[in-house]
N, C-alpha and C positions, 0 to 999 in steps of 0.2 A: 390758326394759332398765331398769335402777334409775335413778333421778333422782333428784339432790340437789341443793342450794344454793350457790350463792359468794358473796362479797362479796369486792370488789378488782378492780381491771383491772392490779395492775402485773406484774412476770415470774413471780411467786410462783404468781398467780392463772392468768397463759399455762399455764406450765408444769403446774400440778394438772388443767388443763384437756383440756393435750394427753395427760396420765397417762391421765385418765379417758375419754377418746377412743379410747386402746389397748384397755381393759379395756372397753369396751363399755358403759361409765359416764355417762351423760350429766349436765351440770352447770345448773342455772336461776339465772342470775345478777343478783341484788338490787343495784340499783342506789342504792334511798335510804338517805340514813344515817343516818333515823330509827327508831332501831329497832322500835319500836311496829310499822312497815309490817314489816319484816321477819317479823314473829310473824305479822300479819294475812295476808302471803303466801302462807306456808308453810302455814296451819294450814286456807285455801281451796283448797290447791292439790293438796296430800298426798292421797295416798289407803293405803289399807290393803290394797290388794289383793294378795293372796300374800305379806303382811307384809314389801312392800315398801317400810320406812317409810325416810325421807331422814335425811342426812345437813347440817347447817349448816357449811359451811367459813368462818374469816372470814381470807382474805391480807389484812390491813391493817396498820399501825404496831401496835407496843405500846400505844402511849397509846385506841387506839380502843378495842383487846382490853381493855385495865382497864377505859373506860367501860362496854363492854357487861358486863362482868364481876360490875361494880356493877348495875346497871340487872337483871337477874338475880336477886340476893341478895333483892330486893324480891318478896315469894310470888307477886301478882298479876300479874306476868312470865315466873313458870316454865314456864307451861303448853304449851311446846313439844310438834308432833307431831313427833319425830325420836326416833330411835335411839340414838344416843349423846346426852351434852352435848355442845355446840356443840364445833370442831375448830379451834383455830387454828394458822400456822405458826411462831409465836417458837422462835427455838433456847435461848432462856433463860427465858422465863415460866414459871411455875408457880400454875394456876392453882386453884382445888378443883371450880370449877364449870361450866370449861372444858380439856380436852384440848389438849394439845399433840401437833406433829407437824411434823417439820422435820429438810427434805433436805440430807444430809451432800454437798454438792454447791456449786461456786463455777457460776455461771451467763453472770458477764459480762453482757456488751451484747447479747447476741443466744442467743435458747434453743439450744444442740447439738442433734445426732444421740445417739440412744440415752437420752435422758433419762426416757425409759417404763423403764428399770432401775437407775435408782440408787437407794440405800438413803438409809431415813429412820429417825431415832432418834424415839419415841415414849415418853410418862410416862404412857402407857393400857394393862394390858395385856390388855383387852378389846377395846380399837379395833385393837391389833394381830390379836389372831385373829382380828376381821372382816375388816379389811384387808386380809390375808394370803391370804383367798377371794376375795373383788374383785379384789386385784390380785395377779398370781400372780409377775410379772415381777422385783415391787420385794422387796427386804426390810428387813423391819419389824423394827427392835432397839430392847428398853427400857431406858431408863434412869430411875435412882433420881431422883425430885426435886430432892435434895440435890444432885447433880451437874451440874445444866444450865445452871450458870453456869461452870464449868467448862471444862464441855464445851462450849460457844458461845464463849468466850474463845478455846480453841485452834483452834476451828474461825475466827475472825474472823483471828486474826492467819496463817495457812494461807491463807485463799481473800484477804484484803488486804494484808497485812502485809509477808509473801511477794513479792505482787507493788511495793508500794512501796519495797521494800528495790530490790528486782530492775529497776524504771525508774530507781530514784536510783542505780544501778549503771551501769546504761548509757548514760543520760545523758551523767552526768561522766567517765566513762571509756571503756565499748564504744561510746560516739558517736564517740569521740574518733581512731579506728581506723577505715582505709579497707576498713572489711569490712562489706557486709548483716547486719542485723540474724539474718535467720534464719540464719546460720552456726552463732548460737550456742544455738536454740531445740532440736537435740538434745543439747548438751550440757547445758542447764537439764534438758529431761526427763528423761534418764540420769542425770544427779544424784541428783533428787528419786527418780526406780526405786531407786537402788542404799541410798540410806537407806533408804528402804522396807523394803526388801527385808535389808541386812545394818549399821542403827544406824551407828554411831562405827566399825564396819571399814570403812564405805564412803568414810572420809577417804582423800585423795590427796595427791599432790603434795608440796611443799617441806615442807607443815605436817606431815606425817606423818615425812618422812626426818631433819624436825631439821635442815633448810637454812638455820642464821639468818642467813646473809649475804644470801640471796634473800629471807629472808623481810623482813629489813629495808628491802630497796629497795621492797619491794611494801608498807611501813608507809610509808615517806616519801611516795611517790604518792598512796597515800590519801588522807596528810593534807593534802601539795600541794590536792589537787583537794577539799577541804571532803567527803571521805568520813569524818569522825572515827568515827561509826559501826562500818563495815568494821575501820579501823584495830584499833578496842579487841576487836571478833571476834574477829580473829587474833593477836593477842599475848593475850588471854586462852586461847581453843583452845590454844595453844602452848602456854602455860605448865599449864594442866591435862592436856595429854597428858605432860609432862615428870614432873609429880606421882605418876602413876599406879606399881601396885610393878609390879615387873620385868616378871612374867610377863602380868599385863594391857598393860602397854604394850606388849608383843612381839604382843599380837595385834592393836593398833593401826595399831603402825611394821612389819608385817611386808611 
């Protein structure tokens, strides 16, 4: 059984944890945040045996990952027994002398079912094809350096964004409605599938037919209820599917 390192207890760390539990990966988890111990750990504890050498994870804050980043650059530091350089989770760091690795994945309050298969975007493409033997389940996709600010921004506003639009939505208005909340939990996910699945064809409704008598009473409510937000949504969508030439629009409004 290979055994490597973590540092962190929060869902970052649960979660690599229960990964590494699937794949018959065991994990040795460093508790001080000194890093000094952390070296002094690893480098008693390691062995060589069938060039089973570890793995350093660190699920911590960004600000930790730059201090150790730093603490590193210093030669008398480097002397790690591990395999890779150290692994951390940021979906936006980029580091030279740390690896990135981070789950294209919203988590919530509590780990799911199936979380041994979700894919992770990685700026290593050597830690991918290890990984990719270790873990057979997940898949490992790279990305350029340059992109993972990016690529964490759309991923932030997707796994929060998303859902804070979507609470200030029901709130002020599907609260508002003698109906259970989960009525409308398949119509959010059918939504979200059918974008997926077919872009700007998957608009409906008033906004697609060019209903602006409806579409207006649904601006004044909005704005009634301090959604300005929403409001400016739909009178913007509106007015850029109106924009569109002919034959692209037809495959909008069809």
């Amino acid at each position: 059984m290979k055994k490597s390192y973590i540092v962190g207890k929060g869902q970052m760390a649960r979660a690599w944890t229960n990964i590494c539990a699937h794949n018959n990966s065991s994990l040795i988890e460093l508790d001080s945040k000194k890093f000094e111990d952390w070296h002094k750990l690893i480098n008693k504890k390691s062995t060589l045996e069938n060039n089973d050498i570890p793995i350093l994870y660190l699920a911590v804050p960004d600000r930790i990952v730059f201090e150790y980043s730093s603490f590193l650059l210093d030669s008398k530091n480097s002397n790690l027994n591990l395999s890779h350089r150290p692994v951390h989770f940021s979906g936006s760091l980029f580091l030279h002398n740390i690896e990135g690795l981070h789950p294209t994945m919203s988590f919530g309050s509590e780990l799911k079912d199936g979380i041994e298969k979700i894919p992770f975007v990685c700026d290593s493409k050597k830690l991918i094809r290890d990984l990719s033997i270790l873990f057979r389940n997940n898949k490992f996709h790279y990305i350029k350096p340059n992109e993972k600010e990016l690529y964490h921004t759309f991923c932030t506003q997707v796994c929060s964004g998303i859902s804070i639009l979507l609470e200030d939505l029901w709130t002020k208005l599907g609260d508002q409605v003698q109906l259970d909340k989960s009525i409308y939990q398949k119509l959010v996910a059918t939504s979200l599938e059918n974008w997926f699945e077919h872009g700007s064809e998957a608009l409906s409704g008033p906004l697609i037919r060019g209903d602006e008598g409806t579409l207006h009473k649904h601006r004044a409510i909005l704005s009634e209820l301090g959604l300005g937000l929403f409001q400016e949504l739909v009178a913007s969508s509106y007015e850029n599917i109106q924009k569109l030439e002919p034959h692209k629009k037809e495959g909008v409004l069809k």
